[in-house]
C-alpha positions as CSV (number, residue, x, y, z in Angstrom):
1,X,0.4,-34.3,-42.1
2,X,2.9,-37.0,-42.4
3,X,5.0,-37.7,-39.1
4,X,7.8,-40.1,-38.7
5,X,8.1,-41.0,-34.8
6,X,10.8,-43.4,-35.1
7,X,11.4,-46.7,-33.7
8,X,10.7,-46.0,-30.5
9,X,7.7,-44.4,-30.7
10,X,6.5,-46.4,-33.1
11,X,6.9,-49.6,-30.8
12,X,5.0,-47.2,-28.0
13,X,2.4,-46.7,-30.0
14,X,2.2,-50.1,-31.4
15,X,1.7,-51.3,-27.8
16,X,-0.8,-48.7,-27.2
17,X,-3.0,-50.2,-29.7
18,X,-2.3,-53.9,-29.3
19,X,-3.6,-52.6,-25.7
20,X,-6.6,-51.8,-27.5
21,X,-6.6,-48.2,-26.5
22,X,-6.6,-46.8,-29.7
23,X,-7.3,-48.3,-33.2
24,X,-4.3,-46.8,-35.3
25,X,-1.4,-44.7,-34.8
26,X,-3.8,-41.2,-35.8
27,X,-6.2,-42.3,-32.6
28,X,-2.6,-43.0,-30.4
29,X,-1.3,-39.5,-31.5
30,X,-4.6,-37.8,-30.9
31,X,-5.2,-39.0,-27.9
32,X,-1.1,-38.4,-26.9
33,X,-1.9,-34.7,-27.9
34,X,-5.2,-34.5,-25.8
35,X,-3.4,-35.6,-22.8
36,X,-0.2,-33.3,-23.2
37,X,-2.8,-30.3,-23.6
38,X,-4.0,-31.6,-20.1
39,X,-0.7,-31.9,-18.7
40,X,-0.1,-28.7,-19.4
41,X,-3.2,-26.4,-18.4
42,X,-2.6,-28.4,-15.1
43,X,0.8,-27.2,-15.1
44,X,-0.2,-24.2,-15.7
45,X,-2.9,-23.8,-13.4
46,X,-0.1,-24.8,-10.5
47,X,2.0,-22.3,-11.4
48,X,-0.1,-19.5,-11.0
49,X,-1.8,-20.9,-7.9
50,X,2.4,-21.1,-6.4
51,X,3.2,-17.3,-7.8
52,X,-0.6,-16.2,-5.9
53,X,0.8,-18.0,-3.0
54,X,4.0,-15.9,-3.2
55,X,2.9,-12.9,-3.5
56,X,-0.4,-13.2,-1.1
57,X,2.2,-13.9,1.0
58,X,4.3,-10.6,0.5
59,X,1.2,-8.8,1.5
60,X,0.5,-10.4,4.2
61,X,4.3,-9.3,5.2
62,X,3.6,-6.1,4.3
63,X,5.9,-6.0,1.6
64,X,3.3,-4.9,-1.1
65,X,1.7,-1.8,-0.8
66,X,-2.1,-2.5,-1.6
67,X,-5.7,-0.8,-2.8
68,X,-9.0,-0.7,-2.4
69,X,-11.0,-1.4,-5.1
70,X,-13.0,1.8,-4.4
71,X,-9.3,3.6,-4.8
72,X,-9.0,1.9,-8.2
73,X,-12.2,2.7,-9.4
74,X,-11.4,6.5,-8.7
75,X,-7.6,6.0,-10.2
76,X,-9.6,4.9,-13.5
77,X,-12.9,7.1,-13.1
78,X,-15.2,4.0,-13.4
């Protein structure tokens, strides 16, 4: 694969490895990819922990009619 980041993000990752932190501009973009992956399963993770909080918070309102897990194993003859 052949990318052309521009000027920019050339000079970015130029920096990156005149840091030291990488040893060419495969090892910055690796590593640039790595973190974003992070980033985003954290992001992800938060998300659903905020929509459990929501909606743990409807039934505690009594908003959301709920089941036992006894009346869902009979509802799917487990």
């Amino acid at each position: 694969m052949n990318v052309n980041l521009g000027a920019p993000y050339e000079a970015i990752a130029n920096k990156v490895i005149e840091k030291g932190y990488a040893g060419n501009q495969t090892e910055v973009i690796r590593q640039a990819l790595l973190a974003y992956e992070r980033m985003l399963e954290e992001e992800e993770k938060e998300l659903v922990a905020k929509a459990v909080k929501i909606e743990m918070g409807e039934v505690k309102a009594g908003n959301i009619k709920t089941k036992s897990f006894s009346e869902v194993k009979k509802k799917f003859k487990w």
